[in-house]
PyMOL Python script that loads the backbone (N, CA, C, O; Angstrom):
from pymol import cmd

cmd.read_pdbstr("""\
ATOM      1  N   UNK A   1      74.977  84.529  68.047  1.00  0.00           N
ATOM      2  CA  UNK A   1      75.824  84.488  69.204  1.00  0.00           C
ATOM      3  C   UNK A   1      75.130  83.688  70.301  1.00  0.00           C
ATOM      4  O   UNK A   1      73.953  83.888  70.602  1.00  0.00           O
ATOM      5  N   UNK A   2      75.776  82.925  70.790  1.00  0.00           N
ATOM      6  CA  UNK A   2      75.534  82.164  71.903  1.00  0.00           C
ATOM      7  C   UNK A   2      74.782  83.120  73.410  1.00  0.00           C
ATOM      8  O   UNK A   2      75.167  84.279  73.569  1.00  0.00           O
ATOM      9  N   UNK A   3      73.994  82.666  74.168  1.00  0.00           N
ATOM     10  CA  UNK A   3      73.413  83.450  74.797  1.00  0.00           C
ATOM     11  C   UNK A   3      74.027  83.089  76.540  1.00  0.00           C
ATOM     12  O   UNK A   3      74.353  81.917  76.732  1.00  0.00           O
ATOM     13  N   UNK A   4      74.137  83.870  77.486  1.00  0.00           N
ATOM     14  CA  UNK A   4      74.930  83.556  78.545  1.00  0.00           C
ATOM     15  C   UNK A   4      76.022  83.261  78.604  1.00  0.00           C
ATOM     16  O   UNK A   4      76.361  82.695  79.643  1.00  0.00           O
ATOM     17  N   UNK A   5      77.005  83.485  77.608  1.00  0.00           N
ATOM     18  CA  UNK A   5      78.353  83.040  77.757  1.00  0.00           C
ATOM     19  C   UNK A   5      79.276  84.245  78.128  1.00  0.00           C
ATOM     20  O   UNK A   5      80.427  83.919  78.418  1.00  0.00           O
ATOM     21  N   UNK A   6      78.967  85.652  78.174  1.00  0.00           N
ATOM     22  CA  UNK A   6      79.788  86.364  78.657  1.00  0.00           C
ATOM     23  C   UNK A   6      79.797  86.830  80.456  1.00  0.00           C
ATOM     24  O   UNK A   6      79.100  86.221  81.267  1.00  0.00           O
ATOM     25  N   UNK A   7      80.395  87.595  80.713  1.00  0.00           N
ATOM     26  CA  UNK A   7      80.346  87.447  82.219  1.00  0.00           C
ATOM     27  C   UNK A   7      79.325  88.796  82.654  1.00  0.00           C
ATOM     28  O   UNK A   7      79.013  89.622  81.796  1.00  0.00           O
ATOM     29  N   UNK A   8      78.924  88.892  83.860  1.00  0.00           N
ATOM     30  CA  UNK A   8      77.591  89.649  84.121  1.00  0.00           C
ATOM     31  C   UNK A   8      78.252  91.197  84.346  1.00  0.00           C
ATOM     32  O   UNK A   8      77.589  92.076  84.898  1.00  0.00           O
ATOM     33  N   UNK A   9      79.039  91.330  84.068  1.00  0.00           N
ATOM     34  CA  UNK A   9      79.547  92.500  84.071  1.00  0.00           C
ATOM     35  C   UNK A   9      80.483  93.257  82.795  1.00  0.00           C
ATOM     36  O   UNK A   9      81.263  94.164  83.087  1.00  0.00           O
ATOM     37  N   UNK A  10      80.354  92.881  81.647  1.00  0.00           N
ATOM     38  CA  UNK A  10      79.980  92.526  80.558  1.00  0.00           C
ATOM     39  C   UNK A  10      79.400  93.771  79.908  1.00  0.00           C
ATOM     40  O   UNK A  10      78.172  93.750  79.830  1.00  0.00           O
ATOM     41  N   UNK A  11      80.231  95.262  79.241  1.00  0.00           N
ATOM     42  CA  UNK A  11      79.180  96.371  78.900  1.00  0.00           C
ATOM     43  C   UNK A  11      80.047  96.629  77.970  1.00  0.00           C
ATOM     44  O   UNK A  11      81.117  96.031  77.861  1.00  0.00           O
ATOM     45  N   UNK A  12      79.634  97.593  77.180  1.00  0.00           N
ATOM     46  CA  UNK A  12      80.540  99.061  76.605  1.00  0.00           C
ATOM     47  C   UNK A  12      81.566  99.465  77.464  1.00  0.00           C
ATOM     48  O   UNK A  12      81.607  99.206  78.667  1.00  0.00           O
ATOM     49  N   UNK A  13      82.230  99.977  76.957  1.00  0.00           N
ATOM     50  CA  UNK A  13      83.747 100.994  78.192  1.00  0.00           C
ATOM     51  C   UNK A  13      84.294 102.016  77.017  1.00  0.00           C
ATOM     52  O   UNK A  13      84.696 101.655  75.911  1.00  0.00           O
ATOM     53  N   UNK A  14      84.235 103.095  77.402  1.00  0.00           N
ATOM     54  CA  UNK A  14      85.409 103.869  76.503  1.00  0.00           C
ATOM     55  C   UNK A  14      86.932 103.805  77.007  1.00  0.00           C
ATOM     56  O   UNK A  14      87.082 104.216  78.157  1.00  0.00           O
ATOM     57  N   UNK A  15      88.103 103.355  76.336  1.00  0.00           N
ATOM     58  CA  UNK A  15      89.225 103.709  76.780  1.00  0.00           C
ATOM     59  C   UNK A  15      89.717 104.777  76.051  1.00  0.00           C
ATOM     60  O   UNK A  15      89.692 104.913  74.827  1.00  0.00           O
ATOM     61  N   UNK A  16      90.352 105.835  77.236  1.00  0.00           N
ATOM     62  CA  UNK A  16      91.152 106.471  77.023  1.00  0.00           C
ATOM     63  C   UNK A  16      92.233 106.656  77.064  1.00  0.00           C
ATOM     64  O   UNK A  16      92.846 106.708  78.130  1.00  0.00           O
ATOM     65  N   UNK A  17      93.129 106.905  75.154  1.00  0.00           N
ATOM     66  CA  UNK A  17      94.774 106.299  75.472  1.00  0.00           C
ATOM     67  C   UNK A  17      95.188 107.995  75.638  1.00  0.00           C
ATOM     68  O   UNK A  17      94.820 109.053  75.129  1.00  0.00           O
ATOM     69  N   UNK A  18      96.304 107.494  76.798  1.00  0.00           N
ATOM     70  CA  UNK A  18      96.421 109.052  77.258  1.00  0.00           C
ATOM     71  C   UNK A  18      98.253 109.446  76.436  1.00  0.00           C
ATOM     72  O   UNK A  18      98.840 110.524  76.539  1.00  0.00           O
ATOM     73  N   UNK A  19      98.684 108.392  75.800  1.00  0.00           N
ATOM     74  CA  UNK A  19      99.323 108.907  74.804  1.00  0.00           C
ATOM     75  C   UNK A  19      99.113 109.751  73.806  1.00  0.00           C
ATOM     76  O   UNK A  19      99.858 110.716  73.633  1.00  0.00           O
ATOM     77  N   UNK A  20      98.014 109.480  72.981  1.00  0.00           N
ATOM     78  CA  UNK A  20      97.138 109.762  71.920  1.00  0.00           C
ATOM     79  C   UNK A  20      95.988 110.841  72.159  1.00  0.00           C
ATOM     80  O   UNK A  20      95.313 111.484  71.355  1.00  0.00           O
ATOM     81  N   UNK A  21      96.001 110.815  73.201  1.00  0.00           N
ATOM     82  CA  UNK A  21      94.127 111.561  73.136  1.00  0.00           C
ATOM     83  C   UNK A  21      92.998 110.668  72.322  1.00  0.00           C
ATOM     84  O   UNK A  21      91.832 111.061  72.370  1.00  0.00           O
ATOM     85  N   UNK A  22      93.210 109.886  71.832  1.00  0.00           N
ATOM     86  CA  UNK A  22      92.235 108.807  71.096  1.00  0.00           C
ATOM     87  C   UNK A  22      91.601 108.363  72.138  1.00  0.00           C
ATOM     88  O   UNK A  22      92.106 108.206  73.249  1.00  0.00           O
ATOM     89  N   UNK A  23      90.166 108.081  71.750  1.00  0.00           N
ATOM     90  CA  UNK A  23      89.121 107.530  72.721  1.00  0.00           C
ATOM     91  C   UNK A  23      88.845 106.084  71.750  1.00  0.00           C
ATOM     92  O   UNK A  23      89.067 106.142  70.540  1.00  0.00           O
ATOM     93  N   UNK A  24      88.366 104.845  72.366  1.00  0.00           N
ATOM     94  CA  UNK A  24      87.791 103.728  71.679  1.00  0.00           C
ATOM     95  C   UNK A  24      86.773 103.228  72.510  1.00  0.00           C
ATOM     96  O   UNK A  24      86.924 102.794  73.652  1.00  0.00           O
ATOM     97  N   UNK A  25      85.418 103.338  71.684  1.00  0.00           N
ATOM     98  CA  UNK A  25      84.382 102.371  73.082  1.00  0.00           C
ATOM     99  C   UNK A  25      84.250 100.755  72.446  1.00  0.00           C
ATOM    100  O   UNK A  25      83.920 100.526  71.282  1.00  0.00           O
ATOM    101  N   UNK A  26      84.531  99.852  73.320  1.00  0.00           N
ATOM    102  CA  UNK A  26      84.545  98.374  72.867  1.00  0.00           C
ATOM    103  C   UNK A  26      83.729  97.659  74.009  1.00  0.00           C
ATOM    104  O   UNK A  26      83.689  98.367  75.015  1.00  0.00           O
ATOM    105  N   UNK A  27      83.354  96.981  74.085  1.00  0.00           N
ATOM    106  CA  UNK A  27      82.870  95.522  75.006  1.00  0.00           C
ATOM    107  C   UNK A  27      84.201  95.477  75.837  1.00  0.00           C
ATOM    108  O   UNK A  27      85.304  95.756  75.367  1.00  0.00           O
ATOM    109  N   UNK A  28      83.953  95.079  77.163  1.00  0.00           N
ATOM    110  CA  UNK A  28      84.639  94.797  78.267  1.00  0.00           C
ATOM    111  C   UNK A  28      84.295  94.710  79.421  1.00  0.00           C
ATOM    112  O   UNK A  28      83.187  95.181  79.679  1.00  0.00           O
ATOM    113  N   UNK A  29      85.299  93.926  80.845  1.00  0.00           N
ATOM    114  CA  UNK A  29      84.753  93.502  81.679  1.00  0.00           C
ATOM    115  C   UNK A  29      85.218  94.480  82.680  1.00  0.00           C
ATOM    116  O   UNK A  29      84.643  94.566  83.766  1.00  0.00           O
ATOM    117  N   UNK A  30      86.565  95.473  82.273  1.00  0.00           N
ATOM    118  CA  UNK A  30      87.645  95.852  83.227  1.00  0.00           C
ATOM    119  C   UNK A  30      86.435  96.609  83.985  1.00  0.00           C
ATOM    120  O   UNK A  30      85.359  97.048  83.579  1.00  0.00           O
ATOM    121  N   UNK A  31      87.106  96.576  85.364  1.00  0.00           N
ATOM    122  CA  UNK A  31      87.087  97.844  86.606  1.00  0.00           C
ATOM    123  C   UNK A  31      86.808  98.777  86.314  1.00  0.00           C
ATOM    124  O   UNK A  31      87.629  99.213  85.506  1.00  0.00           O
ATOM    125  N   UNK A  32      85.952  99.518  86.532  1.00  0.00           N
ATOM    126  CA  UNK A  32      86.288 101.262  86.667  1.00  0.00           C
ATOM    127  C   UNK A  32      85.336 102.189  87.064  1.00  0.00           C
ATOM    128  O   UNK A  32      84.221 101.731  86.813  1.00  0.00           O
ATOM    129  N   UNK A  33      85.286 103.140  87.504  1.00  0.00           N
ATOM    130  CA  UNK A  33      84.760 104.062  88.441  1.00  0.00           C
ATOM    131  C   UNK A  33      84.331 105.293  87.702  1.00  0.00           C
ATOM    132  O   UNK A  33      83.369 106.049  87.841  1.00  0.00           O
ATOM    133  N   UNK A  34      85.332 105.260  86.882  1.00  0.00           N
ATOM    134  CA  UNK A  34      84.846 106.896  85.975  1.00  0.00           C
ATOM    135  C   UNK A  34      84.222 106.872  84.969  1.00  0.00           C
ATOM    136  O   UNK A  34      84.262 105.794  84.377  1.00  0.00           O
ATOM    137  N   UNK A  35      83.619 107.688  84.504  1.00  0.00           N
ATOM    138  CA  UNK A  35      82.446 107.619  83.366  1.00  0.00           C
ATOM    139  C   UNK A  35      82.561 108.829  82.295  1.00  0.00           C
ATOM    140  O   UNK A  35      83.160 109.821  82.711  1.00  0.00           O
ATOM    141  N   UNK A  36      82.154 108.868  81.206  1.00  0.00           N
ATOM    142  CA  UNK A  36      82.707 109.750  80.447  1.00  0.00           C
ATOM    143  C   UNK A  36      81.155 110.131  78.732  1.00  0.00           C
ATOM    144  O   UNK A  36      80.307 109.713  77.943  1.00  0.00           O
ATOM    145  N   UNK A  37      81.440 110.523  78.938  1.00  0.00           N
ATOM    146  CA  UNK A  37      80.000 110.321  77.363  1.00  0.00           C
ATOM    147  C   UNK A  37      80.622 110.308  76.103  1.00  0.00           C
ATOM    148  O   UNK A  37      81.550 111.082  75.871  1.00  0.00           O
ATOM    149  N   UNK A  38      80.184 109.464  75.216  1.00  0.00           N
ATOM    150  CA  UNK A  38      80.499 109.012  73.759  1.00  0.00           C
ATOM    151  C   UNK A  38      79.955 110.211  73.128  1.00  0.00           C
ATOM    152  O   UNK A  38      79.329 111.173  73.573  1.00  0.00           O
ATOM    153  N   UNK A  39      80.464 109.809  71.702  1.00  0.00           N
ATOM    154  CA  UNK A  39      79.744 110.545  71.024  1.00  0.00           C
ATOM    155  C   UNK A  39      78.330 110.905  70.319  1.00  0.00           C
ATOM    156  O   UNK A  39      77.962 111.873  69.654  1.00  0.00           O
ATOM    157  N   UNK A  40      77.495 109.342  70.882  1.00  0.00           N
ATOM    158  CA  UNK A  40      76.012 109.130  70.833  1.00  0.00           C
ATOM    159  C   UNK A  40      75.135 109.857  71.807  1.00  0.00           C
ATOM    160  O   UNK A  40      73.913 109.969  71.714  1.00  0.00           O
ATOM    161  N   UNK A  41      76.227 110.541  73.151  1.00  0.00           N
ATOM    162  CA  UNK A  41      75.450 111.139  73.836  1.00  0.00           C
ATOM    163  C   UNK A  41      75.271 110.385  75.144  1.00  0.00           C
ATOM    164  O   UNK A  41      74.804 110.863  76.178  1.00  0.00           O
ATOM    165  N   UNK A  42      75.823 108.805  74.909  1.00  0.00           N
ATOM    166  CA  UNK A  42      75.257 108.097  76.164  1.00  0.00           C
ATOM    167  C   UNK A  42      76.686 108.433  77.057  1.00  0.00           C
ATOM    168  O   UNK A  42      77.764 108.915  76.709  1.00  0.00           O
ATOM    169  N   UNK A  43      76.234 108.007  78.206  1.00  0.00           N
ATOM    170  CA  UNK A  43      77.253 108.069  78.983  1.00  0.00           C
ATOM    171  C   UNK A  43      77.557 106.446  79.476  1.00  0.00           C
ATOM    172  O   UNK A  43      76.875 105.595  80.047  1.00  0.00           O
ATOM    173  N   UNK A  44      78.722 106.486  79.031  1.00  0.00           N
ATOM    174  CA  UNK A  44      79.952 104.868  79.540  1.00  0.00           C
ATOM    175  C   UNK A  44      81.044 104.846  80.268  1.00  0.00           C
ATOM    176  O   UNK A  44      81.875 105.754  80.250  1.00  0.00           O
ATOM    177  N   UNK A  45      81.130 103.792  80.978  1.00  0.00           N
ATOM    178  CA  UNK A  45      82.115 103.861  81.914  1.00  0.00           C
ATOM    179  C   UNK A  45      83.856 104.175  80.853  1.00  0.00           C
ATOM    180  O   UNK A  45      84.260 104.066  79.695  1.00  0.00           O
ATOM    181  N   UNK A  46      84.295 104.542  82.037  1.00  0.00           N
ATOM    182  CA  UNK A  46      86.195 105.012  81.385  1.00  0.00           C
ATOM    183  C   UNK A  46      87.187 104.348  81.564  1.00  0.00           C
ATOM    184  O   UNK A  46      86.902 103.745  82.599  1.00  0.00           O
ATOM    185  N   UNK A  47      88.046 104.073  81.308  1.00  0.00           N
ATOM    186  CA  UNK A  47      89.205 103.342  81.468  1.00  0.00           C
ATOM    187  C   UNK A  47      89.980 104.412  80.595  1.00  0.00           C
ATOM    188  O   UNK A  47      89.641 104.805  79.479  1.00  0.00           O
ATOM    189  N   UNK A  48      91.695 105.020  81.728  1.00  0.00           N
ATOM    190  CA  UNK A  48      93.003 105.486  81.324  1.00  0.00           C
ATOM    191  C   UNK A  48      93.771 104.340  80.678  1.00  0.00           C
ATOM    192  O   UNK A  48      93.698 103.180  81.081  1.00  0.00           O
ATOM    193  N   UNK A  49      94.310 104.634  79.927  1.00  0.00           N
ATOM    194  CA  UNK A  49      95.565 103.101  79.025  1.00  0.00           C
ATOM    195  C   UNK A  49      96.280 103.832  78.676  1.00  0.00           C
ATOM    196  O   UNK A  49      95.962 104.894  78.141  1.00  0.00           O
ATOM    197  N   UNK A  50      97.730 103.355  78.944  1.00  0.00           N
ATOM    198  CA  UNK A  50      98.651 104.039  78.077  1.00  0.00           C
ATOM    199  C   UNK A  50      99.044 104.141  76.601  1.00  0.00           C
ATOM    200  O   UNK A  50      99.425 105.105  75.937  1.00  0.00           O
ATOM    201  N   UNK A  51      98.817 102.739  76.259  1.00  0.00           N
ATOM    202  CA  UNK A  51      98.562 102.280  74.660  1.00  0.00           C
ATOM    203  C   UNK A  51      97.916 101.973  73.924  1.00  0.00           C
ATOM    204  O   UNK A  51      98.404 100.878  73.644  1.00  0.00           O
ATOM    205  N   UNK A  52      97.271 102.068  73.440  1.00  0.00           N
ATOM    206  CA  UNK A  52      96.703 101.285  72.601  1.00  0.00           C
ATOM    207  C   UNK A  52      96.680 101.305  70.677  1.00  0.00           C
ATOM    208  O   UNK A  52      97.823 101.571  70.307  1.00  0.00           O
ATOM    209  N   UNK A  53      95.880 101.135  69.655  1.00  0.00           N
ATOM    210  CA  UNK A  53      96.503 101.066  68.623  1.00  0.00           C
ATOM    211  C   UNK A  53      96.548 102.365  67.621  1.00  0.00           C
ATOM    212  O   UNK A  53      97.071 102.513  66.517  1.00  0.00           O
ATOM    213  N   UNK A  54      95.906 103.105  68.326  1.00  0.00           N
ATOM    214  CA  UNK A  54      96.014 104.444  67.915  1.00  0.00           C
ATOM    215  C   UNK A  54      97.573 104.909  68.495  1.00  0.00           C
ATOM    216  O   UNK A  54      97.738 106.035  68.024  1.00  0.00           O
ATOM    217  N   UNK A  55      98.733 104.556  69.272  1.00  0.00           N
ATOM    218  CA  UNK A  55     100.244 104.920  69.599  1.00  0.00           C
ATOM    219  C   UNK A  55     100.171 104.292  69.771  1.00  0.00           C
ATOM    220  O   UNK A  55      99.528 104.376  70.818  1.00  0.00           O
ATOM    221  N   UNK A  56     100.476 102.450  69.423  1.00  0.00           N
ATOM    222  CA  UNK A  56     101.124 101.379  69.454  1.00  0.00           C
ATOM    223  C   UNK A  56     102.399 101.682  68.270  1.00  0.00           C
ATOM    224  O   UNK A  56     101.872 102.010  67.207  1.00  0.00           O
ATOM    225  N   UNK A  57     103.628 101.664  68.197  1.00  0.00           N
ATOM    226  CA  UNK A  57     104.295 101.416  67.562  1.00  0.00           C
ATOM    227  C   UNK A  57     103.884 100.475  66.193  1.00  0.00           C
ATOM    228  O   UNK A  57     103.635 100.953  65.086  1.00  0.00           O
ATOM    229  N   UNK A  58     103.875  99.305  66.469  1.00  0.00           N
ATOM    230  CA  UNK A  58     102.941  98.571  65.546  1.00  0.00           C
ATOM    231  C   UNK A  58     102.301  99.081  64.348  1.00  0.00           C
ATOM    232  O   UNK A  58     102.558  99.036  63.144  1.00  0.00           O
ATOM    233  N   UNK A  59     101.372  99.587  65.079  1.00  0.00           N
ATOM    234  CA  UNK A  59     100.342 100.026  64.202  1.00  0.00           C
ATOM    235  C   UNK A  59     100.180 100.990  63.906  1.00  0.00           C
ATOM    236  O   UNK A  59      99.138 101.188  63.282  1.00  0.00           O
ATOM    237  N   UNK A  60     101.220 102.318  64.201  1.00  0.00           N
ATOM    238  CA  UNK A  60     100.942 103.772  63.525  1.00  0.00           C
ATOM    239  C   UNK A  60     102.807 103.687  63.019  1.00  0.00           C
ATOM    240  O   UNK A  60     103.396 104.765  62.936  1.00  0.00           O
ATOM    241  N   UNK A  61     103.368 102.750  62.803  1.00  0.00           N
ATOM    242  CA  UNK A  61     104.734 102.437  62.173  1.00  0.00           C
ATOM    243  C   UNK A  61     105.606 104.192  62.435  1.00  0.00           C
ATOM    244  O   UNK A  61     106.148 104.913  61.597  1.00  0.00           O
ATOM    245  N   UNK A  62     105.465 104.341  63.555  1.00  0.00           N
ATOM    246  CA  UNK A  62     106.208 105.545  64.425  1.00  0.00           C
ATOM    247  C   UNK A  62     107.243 104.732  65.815  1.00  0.00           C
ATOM    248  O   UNK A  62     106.865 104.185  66.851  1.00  0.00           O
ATOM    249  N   UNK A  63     108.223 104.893  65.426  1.00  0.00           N
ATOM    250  CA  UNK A  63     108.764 104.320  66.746  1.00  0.00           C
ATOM    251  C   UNK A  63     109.307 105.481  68.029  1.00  0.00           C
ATOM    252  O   UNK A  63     110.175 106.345  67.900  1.00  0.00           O
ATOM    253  N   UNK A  64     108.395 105.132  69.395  1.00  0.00           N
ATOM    254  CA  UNK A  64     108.940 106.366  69.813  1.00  0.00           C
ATOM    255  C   UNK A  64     108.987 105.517  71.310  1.00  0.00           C
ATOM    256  O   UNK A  64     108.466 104.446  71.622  1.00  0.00           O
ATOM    257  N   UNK A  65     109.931 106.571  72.176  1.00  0.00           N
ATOM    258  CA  UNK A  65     109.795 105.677  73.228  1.00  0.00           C
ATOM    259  C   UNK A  65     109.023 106.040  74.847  1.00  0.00           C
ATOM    260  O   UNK A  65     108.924 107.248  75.062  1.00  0.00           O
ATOM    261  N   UNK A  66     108.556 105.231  75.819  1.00  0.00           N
ATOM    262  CA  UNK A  66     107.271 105.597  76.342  1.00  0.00           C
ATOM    263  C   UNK A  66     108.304 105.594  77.771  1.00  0.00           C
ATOM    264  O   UNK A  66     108.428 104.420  78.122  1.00  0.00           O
ATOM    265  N   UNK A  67     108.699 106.074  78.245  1.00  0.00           N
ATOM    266  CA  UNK A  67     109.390 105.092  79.507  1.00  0.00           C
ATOM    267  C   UNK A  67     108.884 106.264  81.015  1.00  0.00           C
ATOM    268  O   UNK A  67     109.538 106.956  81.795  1.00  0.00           O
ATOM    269  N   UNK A  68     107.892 106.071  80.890  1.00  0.00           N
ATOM    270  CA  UNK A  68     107.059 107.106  82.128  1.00  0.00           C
ATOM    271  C   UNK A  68     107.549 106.671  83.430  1.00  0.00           C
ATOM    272  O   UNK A  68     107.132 107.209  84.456  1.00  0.00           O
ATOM    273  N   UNK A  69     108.439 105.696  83.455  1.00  0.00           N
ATOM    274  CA  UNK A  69     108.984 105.169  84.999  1.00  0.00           C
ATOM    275  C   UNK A  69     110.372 105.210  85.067  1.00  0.00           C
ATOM    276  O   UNK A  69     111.094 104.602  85.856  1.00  0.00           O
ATOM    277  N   UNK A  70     110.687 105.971  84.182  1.00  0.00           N
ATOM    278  CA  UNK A  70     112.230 105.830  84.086  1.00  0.00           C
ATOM    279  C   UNK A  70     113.130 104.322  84.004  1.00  0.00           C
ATOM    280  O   UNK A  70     114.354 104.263  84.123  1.00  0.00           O
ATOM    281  N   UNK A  71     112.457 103.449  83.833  1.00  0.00           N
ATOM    282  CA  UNK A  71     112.644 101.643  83.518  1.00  0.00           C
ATOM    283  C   UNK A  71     114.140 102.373  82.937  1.00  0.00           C
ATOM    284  O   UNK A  71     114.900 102.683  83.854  1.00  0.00           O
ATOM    285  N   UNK A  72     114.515 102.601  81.886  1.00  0.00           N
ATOM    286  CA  UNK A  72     115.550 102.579  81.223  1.00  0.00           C
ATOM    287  C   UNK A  72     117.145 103.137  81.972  1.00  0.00           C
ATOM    288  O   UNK A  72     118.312 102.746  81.947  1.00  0.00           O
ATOM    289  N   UNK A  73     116.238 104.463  82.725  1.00  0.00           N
ATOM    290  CA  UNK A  73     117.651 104.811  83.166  1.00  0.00           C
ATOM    291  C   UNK A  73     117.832 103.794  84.177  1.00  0.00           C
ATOM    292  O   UNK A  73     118.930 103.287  83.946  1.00  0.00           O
ATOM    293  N   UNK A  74     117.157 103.094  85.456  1.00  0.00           N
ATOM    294  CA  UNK A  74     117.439 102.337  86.380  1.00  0.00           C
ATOM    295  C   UNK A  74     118.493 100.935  85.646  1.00  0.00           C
ATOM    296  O   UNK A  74     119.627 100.626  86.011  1.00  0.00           O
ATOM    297  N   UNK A  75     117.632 100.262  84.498  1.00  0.00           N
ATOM    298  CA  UNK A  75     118.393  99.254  83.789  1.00  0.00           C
ATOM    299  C   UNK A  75     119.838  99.988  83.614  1.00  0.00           C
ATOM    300  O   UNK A  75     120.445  99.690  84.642  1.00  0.00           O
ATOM    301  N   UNK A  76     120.499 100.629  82.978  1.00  0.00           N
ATOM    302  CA  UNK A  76     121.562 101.600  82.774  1.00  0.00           C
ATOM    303  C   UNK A  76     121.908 101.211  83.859  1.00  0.00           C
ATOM    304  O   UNK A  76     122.440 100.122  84.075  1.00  0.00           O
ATOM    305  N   UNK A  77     121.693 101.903  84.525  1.00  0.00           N
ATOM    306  CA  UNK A  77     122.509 102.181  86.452  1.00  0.00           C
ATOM    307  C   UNK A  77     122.692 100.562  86.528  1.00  0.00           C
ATOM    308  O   UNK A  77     123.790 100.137  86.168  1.00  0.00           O
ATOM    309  N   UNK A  78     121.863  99.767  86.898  1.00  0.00           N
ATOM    310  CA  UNK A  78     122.176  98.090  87.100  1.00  0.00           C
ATOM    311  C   UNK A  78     123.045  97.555  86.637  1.00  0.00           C
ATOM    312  O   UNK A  78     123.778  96.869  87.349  1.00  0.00           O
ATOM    313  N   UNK A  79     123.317  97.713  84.964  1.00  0.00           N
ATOM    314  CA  UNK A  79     123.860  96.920  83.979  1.00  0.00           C
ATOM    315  C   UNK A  79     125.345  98.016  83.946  1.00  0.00           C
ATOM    316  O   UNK A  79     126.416  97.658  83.456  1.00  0.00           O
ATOM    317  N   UNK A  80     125.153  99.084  84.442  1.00  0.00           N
ATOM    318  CA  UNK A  80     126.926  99.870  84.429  1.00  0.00           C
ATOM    319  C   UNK A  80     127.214  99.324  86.096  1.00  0.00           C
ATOM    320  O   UNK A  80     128.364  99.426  86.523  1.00  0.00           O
ATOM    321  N   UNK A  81     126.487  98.941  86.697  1.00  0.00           N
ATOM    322  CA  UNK A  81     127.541  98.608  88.262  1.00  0.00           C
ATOM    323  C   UNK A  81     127.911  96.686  88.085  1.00  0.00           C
ATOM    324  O   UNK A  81     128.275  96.057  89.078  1.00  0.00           O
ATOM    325  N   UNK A  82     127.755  96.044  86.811  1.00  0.00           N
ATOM    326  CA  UNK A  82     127.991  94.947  86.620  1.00  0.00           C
ATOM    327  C   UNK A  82     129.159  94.973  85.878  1.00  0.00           C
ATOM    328  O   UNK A  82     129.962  94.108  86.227  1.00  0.00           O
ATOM    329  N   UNK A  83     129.541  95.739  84.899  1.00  0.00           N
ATOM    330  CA  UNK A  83     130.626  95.767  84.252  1.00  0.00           C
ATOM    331  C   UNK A  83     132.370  95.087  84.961  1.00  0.00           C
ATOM    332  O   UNK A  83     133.256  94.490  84.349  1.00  0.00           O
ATOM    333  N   UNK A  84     132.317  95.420  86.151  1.00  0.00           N
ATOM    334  CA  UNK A  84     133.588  95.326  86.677  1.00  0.00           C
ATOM    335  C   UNK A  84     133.723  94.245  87.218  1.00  0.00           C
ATOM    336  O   UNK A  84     134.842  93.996  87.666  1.00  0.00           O
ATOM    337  N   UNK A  85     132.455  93.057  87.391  1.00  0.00           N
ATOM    338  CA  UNK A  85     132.785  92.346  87.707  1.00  0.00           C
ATOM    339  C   UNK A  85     133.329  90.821  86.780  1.00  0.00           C
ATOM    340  O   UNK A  85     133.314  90.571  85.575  1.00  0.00           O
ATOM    341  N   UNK A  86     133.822  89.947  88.076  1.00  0.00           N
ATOM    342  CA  UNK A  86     134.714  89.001  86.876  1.00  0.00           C
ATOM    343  C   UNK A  86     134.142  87.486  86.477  1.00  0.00           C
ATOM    344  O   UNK A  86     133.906  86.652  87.351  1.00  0.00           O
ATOM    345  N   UNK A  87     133.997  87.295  85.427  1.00  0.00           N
ATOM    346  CA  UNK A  87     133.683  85.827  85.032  1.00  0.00           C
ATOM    347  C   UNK A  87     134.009  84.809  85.794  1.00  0.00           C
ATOM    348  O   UNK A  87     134.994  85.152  86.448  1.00  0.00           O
ATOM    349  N   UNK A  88     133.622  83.479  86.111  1.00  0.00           N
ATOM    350  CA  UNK A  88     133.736  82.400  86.135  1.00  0.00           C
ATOM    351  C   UNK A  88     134.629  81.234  85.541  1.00  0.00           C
ATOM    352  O   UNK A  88     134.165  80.359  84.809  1.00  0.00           O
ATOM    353  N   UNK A  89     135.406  81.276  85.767  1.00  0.00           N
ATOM    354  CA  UNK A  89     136.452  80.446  84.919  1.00  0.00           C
ATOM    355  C   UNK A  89     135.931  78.919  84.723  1.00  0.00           C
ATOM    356  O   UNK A  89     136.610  78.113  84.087  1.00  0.00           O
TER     357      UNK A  89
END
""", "prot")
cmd.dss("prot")
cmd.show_as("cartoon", "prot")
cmd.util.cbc("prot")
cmd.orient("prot")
């Protein structure tokens, strides 16, 4: 591996997918404040995610749906107050 090419902030991170309860520690640069201990005992910084491939659709071939902001019902409401209106001739 090439030497100096990653950025100086550059460590381990555990993410935690809070769909799943699955933990993953990988290389990364993200933000974060909270810290958490692996299972080696060390302690690494944390990152919350909502997805990842432990409840990705994708990849556990479960289709389920995530909509923690209510996205769906608002679309609904938008797309039923459009109905009445009239085309463009």
């Amino acid at each position: 591996m090439k030497k100096d090419i990653h950025p100086q902030n550059y460590r381990m991170v555990i993410f935690h997918d809070n769909s799943s309860n699955e933990r993953v520690l990988i290389g990364s640069t993200i933000e974060t404040t909270a810290t958490d201990k692996w299972t080696d005992g060390v302690e690494y910084p944390m990152a919350n995610v909502d997805v990842t491939s432990a409840s990705h659709p994708f990849y556990t071939g479960q289709e389920k749906v995530m909509d923690m902001a209510g996205r769906v019902e608002r679309f609904k409401a938008r797309a039923g107050k459009t109905d009445g209106r009239k085309k463009k001739a």
